[in-house]
C-alpha positions as CSV (number, residue, x, y, z in Angstrom):
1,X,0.0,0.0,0.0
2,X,1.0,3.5,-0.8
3,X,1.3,6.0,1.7
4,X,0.0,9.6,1.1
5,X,4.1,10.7,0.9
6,X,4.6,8.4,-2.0
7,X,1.6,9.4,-3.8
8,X,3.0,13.1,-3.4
9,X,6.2,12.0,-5.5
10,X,5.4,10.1,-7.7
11,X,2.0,11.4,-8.7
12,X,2.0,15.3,-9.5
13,X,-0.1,15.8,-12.2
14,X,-3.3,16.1,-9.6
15,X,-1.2,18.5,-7.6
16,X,-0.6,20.4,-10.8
17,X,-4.0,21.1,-12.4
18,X,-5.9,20.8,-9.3
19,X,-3.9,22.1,-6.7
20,X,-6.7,21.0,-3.7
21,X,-7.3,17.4,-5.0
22,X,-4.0,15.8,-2.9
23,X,-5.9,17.3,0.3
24,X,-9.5,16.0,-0.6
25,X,-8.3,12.8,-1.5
26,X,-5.7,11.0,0.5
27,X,-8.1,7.8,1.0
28,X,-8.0,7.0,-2.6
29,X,-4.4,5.8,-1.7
30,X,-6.0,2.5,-0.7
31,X,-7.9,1.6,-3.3
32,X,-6.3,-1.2,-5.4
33,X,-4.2,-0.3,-8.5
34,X,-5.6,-2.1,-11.9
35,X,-3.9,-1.3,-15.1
36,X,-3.6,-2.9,-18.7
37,X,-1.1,-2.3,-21.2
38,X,-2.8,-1.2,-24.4
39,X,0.0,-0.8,-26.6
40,X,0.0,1.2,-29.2
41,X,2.8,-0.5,-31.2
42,X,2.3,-3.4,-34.1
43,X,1.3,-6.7,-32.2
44,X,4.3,-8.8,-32.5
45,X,4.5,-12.4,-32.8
46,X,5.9,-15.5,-30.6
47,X,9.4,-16.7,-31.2
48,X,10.4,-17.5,-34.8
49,X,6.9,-16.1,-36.3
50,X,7.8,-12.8,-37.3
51,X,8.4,-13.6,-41.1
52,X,4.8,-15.6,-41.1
53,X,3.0,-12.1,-40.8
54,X,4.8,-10.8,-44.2
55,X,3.2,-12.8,-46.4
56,X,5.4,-13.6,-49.2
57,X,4.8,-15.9,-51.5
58,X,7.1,-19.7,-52.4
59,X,10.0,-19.2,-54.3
60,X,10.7,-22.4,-56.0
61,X,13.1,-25.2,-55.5
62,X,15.9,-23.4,-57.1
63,X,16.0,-21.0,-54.2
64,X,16.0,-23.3,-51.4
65,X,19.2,-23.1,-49.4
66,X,20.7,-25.2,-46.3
67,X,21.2,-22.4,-43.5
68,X,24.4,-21.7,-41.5
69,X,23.4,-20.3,-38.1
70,X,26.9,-18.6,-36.6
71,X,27.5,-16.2,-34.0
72,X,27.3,-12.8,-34.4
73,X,31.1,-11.3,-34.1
74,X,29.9,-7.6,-34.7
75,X,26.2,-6.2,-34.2
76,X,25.9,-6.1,-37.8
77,X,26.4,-9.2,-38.4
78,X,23.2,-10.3,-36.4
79,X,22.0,-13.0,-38.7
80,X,22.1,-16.0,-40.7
81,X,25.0,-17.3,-42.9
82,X,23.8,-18.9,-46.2
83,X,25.4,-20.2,-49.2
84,X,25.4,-18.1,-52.2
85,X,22.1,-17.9,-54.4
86,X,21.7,-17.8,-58.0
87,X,19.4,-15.9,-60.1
88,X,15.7,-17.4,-60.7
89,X,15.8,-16.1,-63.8
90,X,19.1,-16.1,-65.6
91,X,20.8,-18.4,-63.0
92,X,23.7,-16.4,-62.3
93,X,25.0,-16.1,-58.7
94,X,23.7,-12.9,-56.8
95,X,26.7,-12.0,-54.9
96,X,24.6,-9.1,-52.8
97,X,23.0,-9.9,-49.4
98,X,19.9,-9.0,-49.7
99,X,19.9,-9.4,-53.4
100,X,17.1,-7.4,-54.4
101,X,18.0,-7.3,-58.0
102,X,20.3,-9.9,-60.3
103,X,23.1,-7.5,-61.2
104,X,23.2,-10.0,-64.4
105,X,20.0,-9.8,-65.5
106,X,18.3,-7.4,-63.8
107,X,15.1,-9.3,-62.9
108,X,14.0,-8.1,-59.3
109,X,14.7,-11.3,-56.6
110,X,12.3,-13.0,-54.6
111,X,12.9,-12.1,-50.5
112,X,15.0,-14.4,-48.4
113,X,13.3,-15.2,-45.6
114,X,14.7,-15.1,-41.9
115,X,16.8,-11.9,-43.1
116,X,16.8,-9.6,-40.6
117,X,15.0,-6.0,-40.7
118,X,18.2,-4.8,-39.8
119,X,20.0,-5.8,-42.5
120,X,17.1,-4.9,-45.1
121,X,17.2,-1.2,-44.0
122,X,21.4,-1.3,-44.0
123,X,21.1,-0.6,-40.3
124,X,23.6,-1.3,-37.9
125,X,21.8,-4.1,-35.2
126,X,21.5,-1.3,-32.3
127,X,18.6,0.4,-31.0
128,X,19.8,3.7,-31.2
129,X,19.7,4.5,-35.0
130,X,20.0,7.1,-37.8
131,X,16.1,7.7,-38.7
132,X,17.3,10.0,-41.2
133,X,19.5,7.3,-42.9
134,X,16.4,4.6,-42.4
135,X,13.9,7.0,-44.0
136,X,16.5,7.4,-47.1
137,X,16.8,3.8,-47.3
138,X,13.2,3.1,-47.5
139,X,12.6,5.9,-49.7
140,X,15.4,4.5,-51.9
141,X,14.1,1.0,-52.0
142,X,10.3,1.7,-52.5
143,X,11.2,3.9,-55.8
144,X,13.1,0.4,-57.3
145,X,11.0,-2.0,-56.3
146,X,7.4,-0.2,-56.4
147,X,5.0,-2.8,-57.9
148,X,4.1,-0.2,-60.6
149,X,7.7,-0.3,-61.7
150,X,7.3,-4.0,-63.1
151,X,3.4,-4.1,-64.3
152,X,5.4,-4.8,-68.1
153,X,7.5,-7.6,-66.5
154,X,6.8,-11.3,-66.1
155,X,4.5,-12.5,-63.3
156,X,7.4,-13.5,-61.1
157,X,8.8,-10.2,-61.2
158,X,5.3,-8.2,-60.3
159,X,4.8,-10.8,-57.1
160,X,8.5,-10.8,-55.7
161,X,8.1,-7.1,-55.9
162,X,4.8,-6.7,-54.3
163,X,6.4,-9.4,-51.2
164,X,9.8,-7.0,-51.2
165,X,7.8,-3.4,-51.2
166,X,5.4,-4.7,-48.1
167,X,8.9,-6.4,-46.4
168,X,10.2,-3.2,-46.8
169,X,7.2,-1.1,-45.4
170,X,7.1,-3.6,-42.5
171,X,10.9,-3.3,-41.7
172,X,10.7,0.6,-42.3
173,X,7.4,1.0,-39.5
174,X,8.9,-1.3,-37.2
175,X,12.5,0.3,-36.6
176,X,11.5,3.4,-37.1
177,X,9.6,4.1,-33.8
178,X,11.9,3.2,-30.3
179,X,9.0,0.8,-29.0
180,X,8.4,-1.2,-31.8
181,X,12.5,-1.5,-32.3
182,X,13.2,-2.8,-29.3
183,X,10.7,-5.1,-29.1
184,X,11.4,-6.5,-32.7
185,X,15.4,-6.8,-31.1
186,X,13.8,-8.6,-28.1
187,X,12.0,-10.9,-30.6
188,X,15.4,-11.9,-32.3
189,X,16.6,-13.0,-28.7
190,X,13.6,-14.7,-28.3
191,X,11.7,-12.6,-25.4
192,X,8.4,-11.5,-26.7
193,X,6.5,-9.0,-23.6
194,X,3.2,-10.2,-23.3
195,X,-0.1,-8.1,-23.2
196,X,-1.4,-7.4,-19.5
197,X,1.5,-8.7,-17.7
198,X,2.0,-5.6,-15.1
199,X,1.6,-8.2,-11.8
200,X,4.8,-7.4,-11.2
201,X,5.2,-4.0,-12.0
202,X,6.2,-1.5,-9.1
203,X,3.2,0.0,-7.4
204,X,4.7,3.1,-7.6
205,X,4.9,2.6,-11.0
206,X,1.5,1.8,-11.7
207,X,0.1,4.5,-9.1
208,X,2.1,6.9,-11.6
209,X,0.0,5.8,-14.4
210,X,-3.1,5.7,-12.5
211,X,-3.1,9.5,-12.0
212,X,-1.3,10.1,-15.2
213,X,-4.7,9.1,-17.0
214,X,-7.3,10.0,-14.3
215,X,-5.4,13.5,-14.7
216,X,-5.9,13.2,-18.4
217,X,-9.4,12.4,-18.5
218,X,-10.3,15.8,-16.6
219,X,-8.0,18.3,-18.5
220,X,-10.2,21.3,-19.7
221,X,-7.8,23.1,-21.6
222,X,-5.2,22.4,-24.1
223,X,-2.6,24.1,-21.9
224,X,-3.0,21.2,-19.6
225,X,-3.1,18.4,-22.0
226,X,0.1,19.9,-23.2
227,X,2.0,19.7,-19.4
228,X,1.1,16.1,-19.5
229,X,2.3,15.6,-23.2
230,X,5.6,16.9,-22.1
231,X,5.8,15.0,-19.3
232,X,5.5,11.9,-21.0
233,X,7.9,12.9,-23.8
234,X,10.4,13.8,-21.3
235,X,9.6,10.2,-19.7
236,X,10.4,8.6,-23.2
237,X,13.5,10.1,-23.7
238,X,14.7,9.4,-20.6
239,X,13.5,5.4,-21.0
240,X,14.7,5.7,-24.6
241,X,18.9,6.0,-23.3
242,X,18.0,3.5,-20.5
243,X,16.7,0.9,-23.1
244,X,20.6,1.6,-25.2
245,X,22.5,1.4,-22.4
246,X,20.9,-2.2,-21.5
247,X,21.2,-3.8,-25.2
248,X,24.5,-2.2,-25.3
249,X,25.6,-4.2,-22.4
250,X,23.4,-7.2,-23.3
251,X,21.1,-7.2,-20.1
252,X,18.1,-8.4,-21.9
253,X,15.8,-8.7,-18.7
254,X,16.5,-5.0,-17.7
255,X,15.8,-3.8,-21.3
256,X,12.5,-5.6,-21.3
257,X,11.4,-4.2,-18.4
258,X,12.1,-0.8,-19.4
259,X,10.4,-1.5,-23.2
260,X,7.4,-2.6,-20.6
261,X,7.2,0.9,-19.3
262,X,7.8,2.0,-22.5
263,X,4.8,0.4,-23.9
264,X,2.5,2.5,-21.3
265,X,3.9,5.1,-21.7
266,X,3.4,5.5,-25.2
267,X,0.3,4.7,-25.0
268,X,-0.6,7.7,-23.1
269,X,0.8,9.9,-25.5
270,X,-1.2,8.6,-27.9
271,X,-4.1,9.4,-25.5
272,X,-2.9,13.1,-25.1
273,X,-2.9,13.3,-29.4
274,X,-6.4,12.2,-28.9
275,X,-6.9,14.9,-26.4
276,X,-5.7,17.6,-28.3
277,X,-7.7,16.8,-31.2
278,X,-10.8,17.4,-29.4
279,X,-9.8,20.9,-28.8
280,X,-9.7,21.5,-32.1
């Protein structure tokens, strides 16, 4: 149980737009704390299911391949060693990883599954990134492989570039946000969060969100949506260099727990949007 002190530190958002409600109110301390995380990030699937969701369609025998699973010697090198692939079309071998075109032929490549996002987008396996960079990339990649660029071309060609331009929109929405980053890297270590597991979240913790959205729900103005806004901005940043610092050092269990609070906490700042919108 939280004791009216506690609720004083970590809860000032009540003390802020209603500067009477902490002396009105000290029973609600008692009352039991009850939260669910509603994320607002892409659901993400169990262990080894992440390349189900994209769709993409067989590729033929010819590009079947026996996969060499190493360990990673450099953050870039998070993934899976294969032998070399040949063309589908012209049968040359593509000597790019990922080949997206036949530097031979030209003909546009079917995707190889179980590459990583990371190396689709040329992005160095960390969680703190270059969005600019990413947003080139994707840019770059959806002008050349745009299903409109290949509606003359053979039927292979139009389907292995409708499966590489929605890869490439998946990989792009999924790094480019911190939330949904670091729970895709959690995914390729095999730790998935799952939905509604705050039993053991710190009370605190939860009391924080508690009056975080009760505080939210009575705003009048947009002034005071705003402070909150901020707040939770400032809150995101600061679990944004906690999460680095964690993967950088490989402490998995710390980094999920801070992508945990991460998860409410975005989802209140989707709320304050929502808020703000209704001012308008």
């Amino acid at each position: 149980m939280l004791s009216y002190n506690s609720l004083r530190i970590v809860c000032p958002f009540r003390a802020l737009l209603h500067p009477n409600w902490l002396m009105t109110n000290r029973q609600s301390v008692n009352k039991t704390v009850t939260c669910s995380a509603h994320c607002v990030s892409p659901s993400f699937p169990k262990k080894n299911t992440w390349q189900r969701q994209n769709n993409l369609k067989p590729t033929g025998n010819e590009r079947k391949l026996q996969y060499l699973t190493y360990a990673a010697s450099s953050p870039r090198n998070y993934c899976t060693g294969q032998f070399k692939l040949n063309c589908w079309n012209c049968k040359q071998p593509l000597d790019q990883t990922p080949a997206f075109f036949c530097l031979t032929c030209k003909a546009v490549q079917p995707p190889e599954e179980d590459t990583s996002l990371f190396i689709i987008m040329d992005c160095d396996y960390k969680f703190s990134l270059d969005t600019h960079k990413l947003q080139k990339r994707y840019l770059h990649l959806q002008r050349s492989l745009h299903p409109d660029n290949f509606s003359q071309k053979s039927v292979e060609e139009q389907e292995y570039s409708e499966s590489y331009s929605a890869l490439v929109n998946k990989a792009y929405h999924t790094l480019l946000k911190p939330l949904s980053r670091g729970l895709y890297m959690l995914e390729l270590k095999g730790m998935v969060i799952e939905e509604g597991t705050d039993s053991g979240a710190d009370p605190e913790f939860l009391m924080e969100l508690m009056e975080i959205n009760e505080a939210l729900d009575e705003v009048k103005t947009p002034e005071e949506a705003n402070k909150i806004g901020q707040h939770t901005k400032g809150k995101l940043a600061v679990l944004t260099e906690e999460i680095d610092a964690a993967l950088l050092k490989g402490e998995l269990p710390s980094a999920k727990a801070l992508l945990a609070q991460m998860k409410y906490f975005a989802n209140i700042e989707e709320k304050v949007k929502e808020k703000l919108s209704e001012f308008m």
